[in-house]
BAFI-3210 file (N, C-alpha, C; in Angstrom, 3 decimals, decimal comma, padded with zeros to 6 digits):
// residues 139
n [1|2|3|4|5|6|7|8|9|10|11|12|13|14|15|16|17|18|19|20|21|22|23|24|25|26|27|28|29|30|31|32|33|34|35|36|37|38|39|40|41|42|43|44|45|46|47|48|49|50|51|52|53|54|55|56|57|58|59|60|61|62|63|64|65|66|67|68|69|70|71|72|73|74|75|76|77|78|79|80|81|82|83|84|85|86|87|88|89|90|91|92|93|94|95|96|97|98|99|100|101|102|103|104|105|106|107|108|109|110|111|112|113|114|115|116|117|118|119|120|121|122|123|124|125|126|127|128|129|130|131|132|133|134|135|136|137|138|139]
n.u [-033,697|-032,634|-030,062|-028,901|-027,942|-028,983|-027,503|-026,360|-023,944|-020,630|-017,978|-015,753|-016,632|-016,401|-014,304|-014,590|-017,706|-017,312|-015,998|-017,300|-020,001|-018,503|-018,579|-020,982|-023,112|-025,253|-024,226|-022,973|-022,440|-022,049|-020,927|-019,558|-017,074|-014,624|-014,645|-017,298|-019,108|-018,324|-019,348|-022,049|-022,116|-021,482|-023,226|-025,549|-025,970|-027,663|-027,959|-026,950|-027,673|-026,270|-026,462|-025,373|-023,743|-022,678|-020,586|-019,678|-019,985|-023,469|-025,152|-026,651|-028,429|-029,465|-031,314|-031,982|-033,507|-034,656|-036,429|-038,520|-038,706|-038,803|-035,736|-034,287|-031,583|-028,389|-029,433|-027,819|-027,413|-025,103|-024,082|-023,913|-025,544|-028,190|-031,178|-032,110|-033,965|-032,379|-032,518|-035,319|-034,999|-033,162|-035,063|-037,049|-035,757|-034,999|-037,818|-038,888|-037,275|-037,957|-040,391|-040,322|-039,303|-040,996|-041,907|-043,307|-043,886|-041,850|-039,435|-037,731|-034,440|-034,136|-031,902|-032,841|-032,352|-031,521|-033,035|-033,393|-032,494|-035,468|-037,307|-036,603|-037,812|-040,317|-041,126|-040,819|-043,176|-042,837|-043,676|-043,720|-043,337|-043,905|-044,407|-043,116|-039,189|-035,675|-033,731|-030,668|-027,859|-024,981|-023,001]
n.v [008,797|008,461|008,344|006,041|003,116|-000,281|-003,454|-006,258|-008,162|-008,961|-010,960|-009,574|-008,577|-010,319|-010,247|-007,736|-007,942|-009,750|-008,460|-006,207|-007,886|-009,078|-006,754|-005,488|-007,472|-009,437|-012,369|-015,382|-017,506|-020,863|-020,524|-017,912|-017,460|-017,041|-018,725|-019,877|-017,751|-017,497|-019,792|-019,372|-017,184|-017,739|-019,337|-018,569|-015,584|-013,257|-013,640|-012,305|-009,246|-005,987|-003,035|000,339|003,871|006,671|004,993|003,522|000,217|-000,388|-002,097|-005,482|-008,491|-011,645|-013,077|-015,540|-018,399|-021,360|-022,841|-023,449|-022,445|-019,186|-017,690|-015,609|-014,255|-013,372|-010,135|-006,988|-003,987|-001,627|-000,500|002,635|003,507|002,460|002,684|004,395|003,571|001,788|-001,110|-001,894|-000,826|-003,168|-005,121|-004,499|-004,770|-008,084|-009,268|-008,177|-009,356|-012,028|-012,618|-011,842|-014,335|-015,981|-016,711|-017,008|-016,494|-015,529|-016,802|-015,797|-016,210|-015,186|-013,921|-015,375|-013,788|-011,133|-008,324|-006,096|-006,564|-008,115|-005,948|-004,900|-006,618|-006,602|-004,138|-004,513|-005,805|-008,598|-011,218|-013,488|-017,069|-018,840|-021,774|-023,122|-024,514|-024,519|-027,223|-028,449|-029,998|-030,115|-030,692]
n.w [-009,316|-011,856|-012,876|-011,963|-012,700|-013,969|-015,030|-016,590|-015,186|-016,167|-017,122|-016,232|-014,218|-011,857|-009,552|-008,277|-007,710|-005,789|-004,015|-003,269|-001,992|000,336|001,512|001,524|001,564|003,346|005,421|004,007|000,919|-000,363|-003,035|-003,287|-004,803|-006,912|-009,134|-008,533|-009,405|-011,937|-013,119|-012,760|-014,500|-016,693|-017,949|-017,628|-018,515|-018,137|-015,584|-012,927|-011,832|-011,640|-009,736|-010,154|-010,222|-010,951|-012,564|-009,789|-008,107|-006,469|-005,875|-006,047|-007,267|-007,657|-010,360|-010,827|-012,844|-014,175|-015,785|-014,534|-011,586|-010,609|-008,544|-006,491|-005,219|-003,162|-003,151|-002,133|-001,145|-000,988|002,228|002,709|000,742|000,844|001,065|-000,906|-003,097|-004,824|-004,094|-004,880|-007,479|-008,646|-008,068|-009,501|-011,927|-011,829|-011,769|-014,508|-016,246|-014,950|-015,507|-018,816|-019,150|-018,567|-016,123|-012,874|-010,205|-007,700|-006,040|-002,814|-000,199|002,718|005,347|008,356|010,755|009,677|009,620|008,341|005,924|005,911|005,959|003,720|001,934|002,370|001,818|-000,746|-001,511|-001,459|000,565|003,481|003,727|005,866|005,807|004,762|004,926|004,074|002,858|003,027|001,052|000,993|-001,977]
ca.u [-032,973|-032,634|-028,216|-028,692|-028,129|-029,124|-026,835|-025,727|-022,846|-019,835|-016,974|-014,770|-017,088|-016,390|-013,516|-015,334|-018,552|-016,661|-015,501|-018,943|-020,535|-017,861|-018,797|-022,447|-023,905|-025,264|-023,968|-022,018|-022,483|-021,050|-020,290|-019,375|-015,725|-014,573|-015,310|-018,641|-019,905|-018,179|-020,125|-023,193|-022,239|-021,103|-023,993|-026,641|-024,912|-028,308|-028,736|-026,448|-027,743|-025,294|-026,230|-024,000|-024,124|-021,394|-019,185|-020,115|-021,266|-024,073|-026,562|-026,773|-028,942|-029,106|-032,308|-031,775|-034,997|-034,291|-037,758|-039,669|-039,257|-037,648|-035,143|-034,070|-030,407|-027,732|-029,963|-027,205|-026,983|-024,106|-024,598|-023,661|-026,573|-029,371|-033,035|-032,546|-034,493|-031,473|-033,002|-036,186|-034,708|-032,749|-035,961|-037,857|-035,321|-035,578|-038,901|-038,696|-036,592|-038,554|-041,661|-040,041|-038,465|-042,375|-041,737|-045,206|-043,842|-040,388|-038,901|-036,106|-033,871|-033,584|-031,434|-033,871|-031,187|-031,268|-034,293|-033,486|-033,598|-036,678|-038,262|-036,400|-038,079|-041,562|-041,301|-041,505|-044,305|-042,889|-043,959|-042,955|-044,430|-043,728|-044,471|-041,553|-038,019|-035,021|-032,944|-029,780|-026,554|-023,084|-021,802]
ca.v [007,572|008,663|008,696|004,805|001,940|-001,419|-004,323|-007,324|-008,620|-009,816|-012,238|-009,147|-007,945|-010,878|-009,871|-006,808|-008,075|-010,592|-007,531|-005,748|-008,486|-008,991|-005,166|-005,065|-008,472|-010,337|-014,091|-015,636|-018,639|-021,940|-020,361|-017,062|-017,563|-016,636|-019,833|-020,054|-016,655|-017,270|-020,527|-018,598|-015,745|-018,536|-020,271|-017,444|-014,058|-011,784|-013,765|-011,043|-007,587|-004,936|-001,620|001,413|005,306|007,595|003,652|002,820|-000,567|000,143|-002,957|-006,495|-009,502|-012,895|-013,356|-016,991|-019,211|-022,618|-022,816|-023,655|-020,992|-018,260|-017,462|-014,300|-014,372|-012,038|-008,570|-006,206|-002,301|-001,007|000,283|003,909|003,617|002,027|003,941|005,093|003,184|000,868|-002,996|-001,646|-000,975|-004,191|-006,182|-004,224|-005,451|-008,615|-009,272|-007,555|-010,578|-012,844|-012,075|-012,039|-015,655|-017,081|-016,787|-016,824|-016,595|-014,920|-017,091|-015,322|-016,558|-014,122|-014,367|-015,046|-013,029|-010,039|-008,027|-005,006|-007,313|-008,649|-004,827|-004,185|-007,323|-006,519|-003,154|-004,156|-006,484|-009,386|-011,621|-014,435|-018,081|-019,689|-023,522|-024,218|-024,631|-024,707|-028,090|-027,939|-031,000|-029,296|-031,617]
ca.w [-009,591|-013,208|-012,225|-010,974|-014,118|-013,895|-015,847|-016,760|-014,786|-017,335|-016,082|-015,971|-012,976|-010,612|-008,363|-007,778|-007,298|-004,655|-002,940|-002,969|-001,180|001,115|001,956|001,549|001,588|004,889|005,261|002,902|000,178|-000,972|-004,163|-003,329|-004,827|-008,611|-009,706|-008,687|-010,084|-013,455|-013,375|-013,022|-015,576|-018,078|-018,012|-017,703|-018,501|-017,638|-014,128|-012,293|-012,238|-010,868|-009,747|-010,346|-009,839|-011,194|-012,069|-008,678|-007,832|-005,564|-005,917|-006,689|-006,944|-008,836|-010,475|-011,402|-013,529|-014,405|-016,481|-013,599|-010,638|-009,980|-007,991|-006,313|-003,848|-003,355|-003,307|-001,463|-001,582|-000,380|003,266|002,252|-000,554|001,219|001,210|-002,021|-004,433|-005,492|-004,124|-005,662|-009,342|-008,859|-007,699|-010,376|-012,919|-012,171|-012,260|-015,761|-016,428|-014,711|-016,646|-019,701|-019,406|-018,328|-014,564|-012,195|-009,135|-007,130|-004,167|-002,585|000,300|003,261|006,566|009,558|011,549|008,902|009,723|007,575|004,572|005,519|006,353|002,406|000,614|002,543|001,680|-002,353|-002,298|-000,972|002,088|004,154|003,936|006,904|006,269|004,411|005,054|003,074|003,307|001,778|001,137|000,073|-002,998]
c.u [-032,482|-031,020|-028,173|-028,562|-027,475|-028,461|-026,804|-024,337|-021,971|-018,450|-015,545|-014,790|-016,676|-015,333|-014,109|-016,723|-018,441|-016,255|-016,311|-019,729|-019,773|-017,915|-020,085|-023,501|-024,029|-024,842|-023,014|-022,573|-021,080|-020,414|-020,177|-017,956|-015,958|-015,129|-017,065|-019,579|-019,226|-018,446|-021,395|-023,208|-022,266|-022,610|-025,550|-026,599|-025,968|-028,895|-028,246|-026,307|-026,923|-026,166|-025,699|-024,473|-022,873|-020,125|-019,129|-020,632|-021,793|-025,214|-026,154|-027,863|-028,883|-030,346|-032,227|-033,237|-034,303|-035,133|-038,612|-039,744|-037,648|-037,002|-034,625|-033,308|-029,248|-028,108|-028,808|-027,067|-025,685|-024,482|-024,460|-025,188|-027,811|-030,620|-032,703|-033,012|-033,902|-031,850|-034,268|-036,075|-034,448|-033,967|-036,946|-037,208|-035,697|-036,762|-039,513|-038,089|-037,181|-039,823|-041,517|-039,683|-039,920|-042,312|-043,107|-044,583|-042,002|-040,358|-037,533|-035,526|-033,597|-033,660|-032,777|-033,193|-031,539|-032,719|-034,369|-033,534|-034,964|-037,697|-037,976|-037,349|-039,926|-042,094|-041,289|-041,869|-043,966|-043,059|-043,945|-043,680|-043,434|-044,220|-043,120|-040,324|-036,830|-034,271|-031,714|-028,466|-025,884|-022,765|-020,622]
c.v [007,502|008,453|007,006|003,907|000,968|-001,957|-005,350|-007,713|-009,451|-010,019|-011,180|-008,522|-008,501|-010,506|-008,069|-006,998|-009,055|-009,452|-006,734|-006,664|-008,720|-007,603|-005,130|-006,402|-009,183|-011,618|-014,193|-017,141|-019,500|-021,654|-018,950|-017,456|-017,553|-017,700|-020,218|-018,542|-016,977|-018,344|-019,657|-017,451|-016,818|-018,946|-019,713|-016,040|-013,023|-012,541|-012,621|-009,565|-006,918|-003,682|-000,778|002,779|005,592|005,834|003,113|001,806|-000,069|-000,982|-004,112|-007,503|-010,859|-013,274|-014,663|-017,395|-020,486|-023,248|-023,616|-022,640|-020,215|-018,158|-016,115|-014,679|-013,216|-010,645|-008,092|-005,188|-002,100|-000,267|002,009|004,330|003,290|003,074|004,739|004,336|001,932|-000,382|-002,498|-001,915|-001,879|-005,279|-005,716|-005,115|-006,966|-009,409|-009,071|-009,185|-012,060|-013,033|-012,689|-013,767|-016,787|-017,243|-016,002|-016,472|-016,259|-016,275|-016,426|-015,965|-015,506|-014,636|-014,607|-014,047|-011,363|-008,818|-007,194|-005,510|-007,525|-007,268|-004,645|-004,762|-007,136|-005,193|-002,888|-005,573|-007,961|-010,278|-013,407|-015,455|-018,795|-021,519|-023,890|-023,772|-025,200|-026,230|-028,285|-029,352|-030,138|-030,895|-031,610]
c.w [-011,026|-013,589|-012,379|-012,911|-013,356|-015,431|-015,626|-016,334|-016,298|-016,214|-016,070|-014,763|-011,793|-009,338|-007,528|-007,087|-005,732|-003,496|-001,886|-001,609|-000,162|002,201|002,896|001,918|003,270|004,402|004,098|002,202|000,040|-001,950|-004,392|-003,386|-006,500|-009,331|-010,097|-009,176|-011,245|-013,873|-013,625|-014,177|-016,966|-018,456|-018,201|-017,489|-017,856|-016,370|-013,173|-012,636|-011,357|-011,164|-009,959|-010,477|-009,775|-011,682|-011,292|-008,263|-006,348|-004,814|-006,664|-006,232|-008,311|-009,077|-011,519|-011,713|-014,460|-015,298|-015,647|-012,265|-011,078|-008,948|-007,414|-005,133|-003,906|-003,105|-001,845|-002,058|-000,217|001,125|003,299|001,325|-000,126|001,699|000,527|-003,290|-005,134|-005,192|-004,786|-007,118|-009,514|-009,131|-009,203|-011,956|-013,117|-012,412|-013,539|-016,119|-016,474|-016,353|-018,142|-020,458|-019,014|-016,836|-013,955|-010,930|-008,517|-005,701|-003,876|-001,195|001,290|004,683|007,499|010,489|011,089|008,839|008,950|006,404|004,839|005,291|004,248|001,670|001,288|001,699|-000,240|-002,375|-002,145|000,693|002,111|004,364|004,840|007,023|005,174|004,727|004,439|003,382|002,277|002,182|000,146|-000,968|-003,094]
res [x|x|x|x|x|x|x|x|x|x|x|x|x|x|x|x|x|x|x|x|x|x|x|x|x|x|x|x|x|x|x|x|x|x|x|x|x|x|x|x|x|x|x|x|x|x|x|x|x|x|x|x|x|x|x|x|x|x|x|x|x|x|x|x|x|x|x|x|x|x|x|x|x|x|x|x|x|x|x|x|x|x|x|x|x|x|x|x|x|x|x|x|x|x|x|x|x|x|x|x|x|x|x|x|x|x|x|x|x|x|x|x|x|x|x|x|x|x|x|x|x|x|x|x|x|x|x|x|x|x|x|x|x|x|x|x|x|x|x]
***
């Protein structure tokens, strides 16, 4: 994996990273549109880590912290790239991140539908609490 580098998304990444997920990502968000990632970059430039190999994006996730939890949404590898290490480094990053910023605890967000996420995010060290449920109002 020594080839693979982990970054910092910058607001020249977004139409690419829009494309990426459009590729690679399951489901889709409210604020998957330029706007709403160059809200998020503005506002907290090292929340979006990008993968990459050879220039390649390959990997992303949004390790958002608000100074009370963490957050973890977005994690997509490219379907070409997947089962090599790349949601690992990402997840490893941020955690690195986490850590750093005083963060105890990861929640991440994953399809019920999407089983190969869930086999990815079991498969580094995370697992599934079943009494809560997300409830969500669009503004």
């Amino acid at each position: 994996m020594s080839d693979l580098q982990v970054r910092f998304a910058t607001l020249s990444d977004i139409d690419a990273v829009l494309r990426f997920w459009r590729e690679a990502a399951e489901g889709t968000s409210i604020s998957d549109d330029h706007d709403g990632v160059a809200r998020l970059i503005t506002r907290d430039p090292e929340a979006l880590l990008l993968a990459e190999r050879d220039g390649l994006l390959t990997g992303t996730v949004i390790a958002g912290f608000d100074g009370w939890r963490c957050s973890a949404y977005r994690l997509a590898v490219h379907p070409d790239h997947r089962r090599q290490g790349i949601a690992t480094a990402l997840l490893e990053a941020a955690e690195r991140r986490f850590t750093s910023l005083g963060g105890r605890r990861v929640d991440a967000m994953v399809l019920e539908a999407n089983d190969q996420a869930q086999h990815a995010w079991a498969a580094t060290g995370y697992h599934r609490e079943d009494h809560w449920r997300r409830w969500v109002k669009p503004l």
